[in-house]
C-alpha positions in Angstrom: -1.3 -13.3 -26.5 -5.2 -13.0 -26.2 -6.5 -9.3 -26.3 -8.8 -8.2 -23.5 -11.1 -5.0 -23.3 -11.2 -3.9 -19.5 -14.2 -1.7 -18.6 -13.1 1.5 -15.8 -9.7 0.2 -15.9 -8.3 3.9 -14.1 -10.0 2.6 -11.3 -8.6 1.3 -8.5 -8.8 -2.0 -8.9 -9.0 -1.7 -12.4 -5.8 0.1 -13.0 -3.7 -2.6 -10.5 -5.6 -5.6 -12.5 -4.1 -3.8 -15.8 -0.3 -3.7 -14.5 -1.2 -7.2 -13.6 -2.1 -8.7 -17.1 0.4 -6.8 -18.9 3.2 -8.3 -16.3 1.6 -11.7 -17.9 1.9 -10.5 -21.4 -1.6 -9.7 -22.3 -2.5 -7.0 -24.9 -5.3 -4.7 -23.2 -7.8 -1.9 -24.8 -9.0 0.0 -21.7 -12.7 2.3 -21.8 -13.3 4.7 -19.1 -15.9 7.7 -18.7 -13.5 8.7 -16.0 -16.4 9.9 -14.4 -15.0 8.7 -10.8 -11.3 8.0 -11.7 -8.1 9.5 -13.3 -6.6 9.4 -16.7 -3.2 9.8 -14.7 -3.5 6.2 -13.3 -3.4 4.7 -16.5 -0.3 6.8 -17.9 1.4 5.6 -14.9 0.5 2.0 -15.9 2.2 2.4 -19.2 4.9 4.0 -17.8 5.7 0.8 -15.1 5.2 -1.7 -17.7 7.8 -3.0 -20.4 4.9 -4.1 -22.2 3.6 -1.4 -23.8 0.5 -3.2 -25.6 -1.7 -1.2 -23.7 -4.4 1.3 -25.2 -7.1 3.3 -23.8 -10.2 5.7 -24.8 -12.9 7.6 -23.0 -16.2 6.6 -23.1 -19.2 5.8 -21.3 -20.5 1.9 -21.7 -24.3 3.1 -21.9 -23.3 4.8 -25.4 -24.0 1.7 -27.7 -22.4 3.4 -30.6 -18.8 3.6 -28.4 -18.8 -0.2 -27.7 -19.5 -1.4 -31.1 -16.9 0.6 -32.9 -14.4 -1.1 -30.0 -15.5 -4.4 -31.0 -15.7 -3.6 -34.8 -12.3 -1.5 -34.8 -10.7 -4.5 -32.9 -11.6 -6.5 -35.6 -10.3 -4.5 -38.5 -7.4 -4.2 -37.0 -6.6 -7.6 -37.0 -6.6 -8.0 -33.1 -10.1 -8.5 -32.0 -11.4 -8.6 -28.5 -10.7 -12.3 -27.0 -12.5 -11.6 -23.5 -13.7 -8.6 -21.2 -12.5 -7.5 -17.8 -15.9 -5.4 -16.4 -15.2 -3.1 -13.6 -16.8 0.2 -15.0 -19.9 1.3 -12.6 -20.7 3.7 -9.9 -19.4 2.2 -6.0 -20.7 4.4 -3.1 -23.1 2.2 -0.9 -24.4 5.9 0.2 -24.4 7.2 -3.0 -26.6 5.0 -4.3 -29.3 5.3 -1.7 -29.6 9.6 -3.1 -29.3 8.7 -6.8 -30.8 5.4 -7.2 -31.7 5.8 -10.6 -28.5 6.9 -11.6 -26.8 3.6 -10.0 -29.3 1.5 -12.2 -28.6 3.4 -15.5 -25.0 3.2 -15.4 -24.9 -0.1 -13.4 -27.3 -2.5 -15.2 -28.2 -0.5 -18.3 -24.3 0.1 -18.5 -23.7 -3.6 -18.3 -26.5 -4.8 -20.7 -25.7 -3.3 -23.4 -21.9 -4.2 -22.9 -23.3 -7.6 -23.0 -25.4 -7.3 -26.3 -22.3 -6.3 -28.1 -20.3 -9.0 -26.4 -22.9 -11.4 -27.8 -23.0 -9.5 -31.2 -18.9 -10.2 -31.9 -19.7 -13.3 -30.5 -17.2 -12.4 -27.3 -18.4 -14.7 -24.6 -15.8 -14.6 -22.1 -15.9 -12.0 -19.4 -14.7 -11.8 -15.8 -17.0 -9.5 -14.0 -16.4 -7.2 -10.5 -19.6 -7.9 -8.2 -19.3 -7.1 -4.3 -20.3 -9.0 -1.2 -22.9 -6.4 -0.7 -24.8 -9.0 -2.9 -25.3 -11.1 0.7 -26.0 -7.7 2.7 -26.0 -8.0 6.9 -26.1 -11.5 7.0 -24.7 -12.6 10.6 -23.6 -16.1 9.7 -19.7 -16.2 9.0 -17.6 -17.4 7.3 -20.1 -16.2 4.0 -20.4 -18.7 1.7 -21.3 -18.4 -2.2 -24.8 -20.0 -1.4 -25.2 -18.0 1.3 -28.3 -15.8 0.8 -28.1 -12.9 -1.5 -30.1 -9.7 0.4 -28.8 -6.9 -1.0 -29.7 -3.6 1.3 -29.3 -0.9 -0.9 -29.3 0.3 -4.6 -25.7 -0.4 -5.3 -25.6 -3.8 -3.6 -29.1 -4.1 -5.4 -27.5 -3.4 -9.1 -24.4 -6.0 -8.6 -26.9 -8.6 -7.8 -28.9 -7.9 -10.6 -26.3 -7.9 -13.1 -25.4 -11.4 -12.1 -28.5 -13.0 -12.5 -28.5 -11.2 -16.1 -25.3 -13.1 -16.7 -26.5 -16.3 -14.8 -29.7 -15.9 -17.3 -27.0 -15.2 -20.4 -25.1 -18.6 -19.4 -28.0 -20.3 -19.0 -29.6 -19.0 -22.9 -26.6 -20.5 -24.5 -24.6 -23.1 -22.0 -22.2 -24.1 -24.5 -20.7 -20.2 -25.2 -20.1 -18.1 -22.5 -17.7 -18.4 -20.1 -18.5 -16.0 -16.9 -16.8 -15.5 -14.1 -18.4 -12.9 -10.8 -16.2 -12.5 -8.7 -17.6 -10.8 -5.0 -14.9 -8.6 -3.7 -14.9 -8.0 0.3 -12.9 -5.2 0.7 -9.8 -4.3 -1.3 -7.2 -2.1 0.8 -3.4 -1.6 0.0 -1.7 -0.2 -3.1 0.9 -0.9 -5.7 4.2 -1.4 -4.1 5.6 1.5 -6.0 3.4 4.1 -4.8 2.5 5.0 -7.5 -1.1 3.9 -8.1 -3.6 3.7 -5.4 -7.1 4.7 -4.4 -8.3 8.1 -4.9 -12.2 8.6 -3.5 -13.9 11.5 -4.2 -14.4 13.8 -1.2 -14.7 12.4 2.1 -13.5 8.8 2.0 -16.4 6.1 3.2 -13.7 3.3 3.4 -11.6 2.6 6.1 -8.1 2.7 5.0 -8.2 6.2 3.4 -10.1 7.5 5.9 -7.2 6.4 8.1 -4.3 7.9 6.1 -6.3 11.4 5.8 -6.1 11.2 9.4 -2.2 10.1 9.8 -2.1 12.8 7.0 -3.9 15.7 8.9 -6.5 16.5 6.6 -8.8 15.1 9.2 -8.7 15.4 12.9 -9.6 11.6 14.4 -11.1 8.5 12.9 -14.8 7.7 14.7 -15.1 4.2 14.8 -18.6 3.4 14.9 -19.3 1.1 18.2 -17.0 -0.3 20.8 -20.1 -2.9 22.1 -19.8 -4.9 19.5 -19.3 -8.7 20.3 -15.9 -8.4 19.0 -12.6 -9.4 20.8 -12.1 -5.5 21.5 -15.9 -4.1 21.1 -15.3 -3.2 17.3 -16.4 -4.3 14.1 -14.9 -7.2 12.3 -14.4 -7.2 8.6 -12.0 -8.8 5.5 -9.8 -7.0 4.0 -7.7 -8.1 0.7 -4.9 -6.5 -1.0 -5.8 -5.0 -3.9 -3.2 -7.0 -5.6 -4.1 -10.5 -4.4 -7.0 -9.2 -6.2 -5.6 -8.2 -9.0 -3.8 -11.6 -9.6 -7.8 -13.5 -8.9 -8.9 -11.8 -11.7 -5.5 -12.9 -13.8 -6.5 -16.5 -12.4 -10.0 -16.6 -13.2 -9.3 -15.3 -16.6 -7.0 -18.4 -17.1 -9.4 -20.2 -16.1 -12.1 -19.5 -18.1 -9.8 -19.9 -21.1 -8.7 -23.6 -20.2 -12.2 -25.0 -19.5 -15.5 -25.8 -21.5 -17.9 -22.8 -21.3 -18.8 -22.3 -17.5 -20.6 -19.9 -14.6 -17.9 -19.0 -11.6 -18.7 -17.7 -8.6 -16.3 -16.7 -6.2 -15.7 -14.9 -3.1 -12.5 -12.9 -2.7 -11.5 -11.9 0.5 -8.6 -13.2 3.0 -10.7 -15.5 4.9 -10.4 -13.9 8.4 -11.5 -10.6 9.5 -9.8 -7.8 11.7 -10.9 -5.3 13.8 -11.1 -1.5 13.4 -8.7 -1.2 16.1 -6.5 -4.1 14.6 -6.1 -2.1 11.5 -5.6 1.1 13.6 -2.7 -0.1 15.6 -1.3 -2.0 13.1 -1.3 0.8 10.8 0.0 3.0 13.4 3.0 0.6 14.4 4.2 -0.2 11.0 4.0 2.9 9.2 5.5 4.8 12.7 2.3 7.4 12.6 -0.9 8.6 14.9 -4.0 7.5 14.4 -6.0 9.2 16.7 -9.9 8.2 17.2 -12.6 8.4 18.8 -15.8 6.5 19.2 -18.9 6.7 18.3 -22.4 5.5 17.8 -23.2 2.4 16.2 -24.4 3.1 12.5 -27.9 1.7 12.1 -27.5 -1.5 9.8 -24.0 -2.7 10.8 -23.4 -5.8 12.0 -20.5 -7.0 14.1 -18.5 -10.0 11.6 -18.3 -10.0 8.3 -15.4 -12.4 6.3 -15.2 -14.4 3.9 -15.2 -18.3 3.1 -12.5 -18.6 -0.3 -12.4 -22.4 -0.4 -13.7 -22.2 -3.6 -11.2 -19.6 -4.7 -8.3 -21.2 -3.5 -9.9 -25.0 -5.4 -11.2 -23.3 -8.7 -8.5 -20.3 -9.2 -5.6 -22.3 -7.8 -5.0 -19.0 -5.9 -4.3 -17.7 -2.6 -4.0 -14.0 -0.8 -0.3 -13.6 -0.3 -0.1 -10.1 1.6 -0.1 -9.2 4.9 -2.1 -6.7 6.8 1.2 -5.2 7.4 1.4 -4.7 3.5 -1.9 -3.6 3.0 -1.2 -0.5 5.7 2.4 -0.2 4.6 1.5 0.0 0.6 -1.6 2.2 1.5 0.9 4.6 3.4 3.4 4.6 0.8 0.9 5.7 -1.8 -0.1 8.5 0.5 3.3 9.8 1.2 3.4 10.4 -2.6 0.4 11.1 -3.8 -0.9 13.2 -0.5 -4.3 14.6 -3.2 -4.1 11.5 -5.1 -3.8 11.9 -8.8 -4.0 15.3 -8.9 -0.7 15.7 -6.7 2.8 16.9 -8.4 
């Protein structure tokens, strides 16, 4: 089975992407700084897999040095490197507007020089994580892959630059690489198990684990920003995906770019709809049998009211499809709570 090298596999999507592939068979070598993740997550991995072809090592993909011995070691083992996975990079929209710099180090100078050893070993096959910040407050829904790309912020800024760096790559040698970006909306949920999940770093900026800290008690109320909004209940509207219908994209996408001629993909992931604040509230509420108490609050300057996805070209290109419910995103996301009330660093 073909070996891949995933970049920040502890994270969160990372980590469910790897139980994913080894599920399918594949052989993985994992690199993380583990800067913003756990090693923890990835011991779990190897623990609910029966494939156990699964290594990983700490490093930082800036340190050229670090990814060449990967691809060189690879080699000398007999196994070399048949394709990359990239997730590694920094992911806090408000982050990157206090340490811009920093986002645009790891971010792009990260991902170039992953690039020049991919081309090096002559490795042209990579799947790589972008965001729909790429298309920043555009109004017009459902957002399309052609839609306009006006990123708002450094971290939106540094995913769009890194796929016209692979669109330029592509274009330098059309008959080698095989690239796939794929523009996450927002991945919610957790493996069924509960035992890997998301684990941000302070106070959460995203929705759903803002909303368990509250059913937890670690914070008194959610503020939801705006109840004007021109919404079917005055709140913002966005798409959520399990982060395992993810998971399995980036499973199919890979497949993909194995069975065809060398190729550029570029795909939205999302569920296609979008649901309220309050929808997830009460839904989380009435599955999971917990408050959620909240309150509202200002609108945030730069929010927009709508924001989801158009996956046609998902479901055509990938052959795939989400399968969860919002009911098993807030169910999942509870579980992994429950158990892991500080995350990875819990008992």
């Amino acid at each position: 089975m073909n070996r891949i090298l995933v970049t920040g596999g502890a994270g969160f999507i990372g980590s469910h992407t790897c139980i994913t592939l080894l599920e399918s068979g594949y052989d993985l070598l994992i690199i993380d700084s583990f800067i913003n993740s756990s090693e923890v997550s990835l011991k779990r991995v190897k623990e609910m897999s029966d494939n156990k072809n699964i290594n990983y090592l700490k490093g930082d993909i800036r340190n050229l040095e670090f990814l060449d011995s990967i691809f060189s070691n690879a080699i000398q083992e007999g196994k070399p490197i048949d394709a990359v996975i990239h997730f590694a990079g920094l992911k806090s929209v408000s982050e990157s507007t206090k340490i811009p710099l920093t986002y645009w180090d790891v971010n792009v100078v990260g991902s170039i020089a992953l690039f020049s050893i991919m081309r090096k070993y002559k490795c042209y096959t990579i799947v790589f994580s972008s965001s729909a910040t790429i298309y920043g407050n555009t109004d017009k829904v459902p957002i399309k892959e052609d839609s306009l790309i006006s990123p708002i912020n450094p971290y939106g800024e540094s995913k769009a630059t890194v796929e016209k760096i692979l669109s330029d790559l592509s274009l330098s040698a059309p008959f080698d690489w095989r690239i796939a970006c794929l523009r996450y909306f927002n991945p919610v949920g957790a493996h069924p198990s509960g035992r890997i999940g998301e684990d941000p770093l302070g106070i959460p900026n995203n929705l759903f684990p803002y909303i368990t800290n509250v059913a937890g008690g670690q914070i008194k109320q959610v503020e939801v920003f705006g109840n004007d909004w021109p919404t079917q209940d005055g709140t913002g509207v966005r798409d959520y995906v399990h982060v395992l219908d993810l998971a399995e994209a980036h499973k199919s996408a890979l497949e993909c770019l194995f069975a065809e001629p060398a190729q550029l993909l570029i795909l939205n992931l999302g569920n296609g709809f979008g649901l309220s604040v309050l929808e997830i509230i009460n839904t989380f509420s009435r599955v999971n049998n917990c408050e959620v108490p909240y309150v509202f609050a200002a609108r945030r300057p730069g929010d927009i009211a709508i924001s989801y996805a158009d996956i046609a070209l998902s479901k055509a290109r990938l052959n795939w499809y989400p399968k969860r419910s919002i009911e098993d995103m807030c169910r999942d996301t509870w579980r992994w709570k429950l158990n892991n009330p500080i995350g990875y660093r819990s008992k």
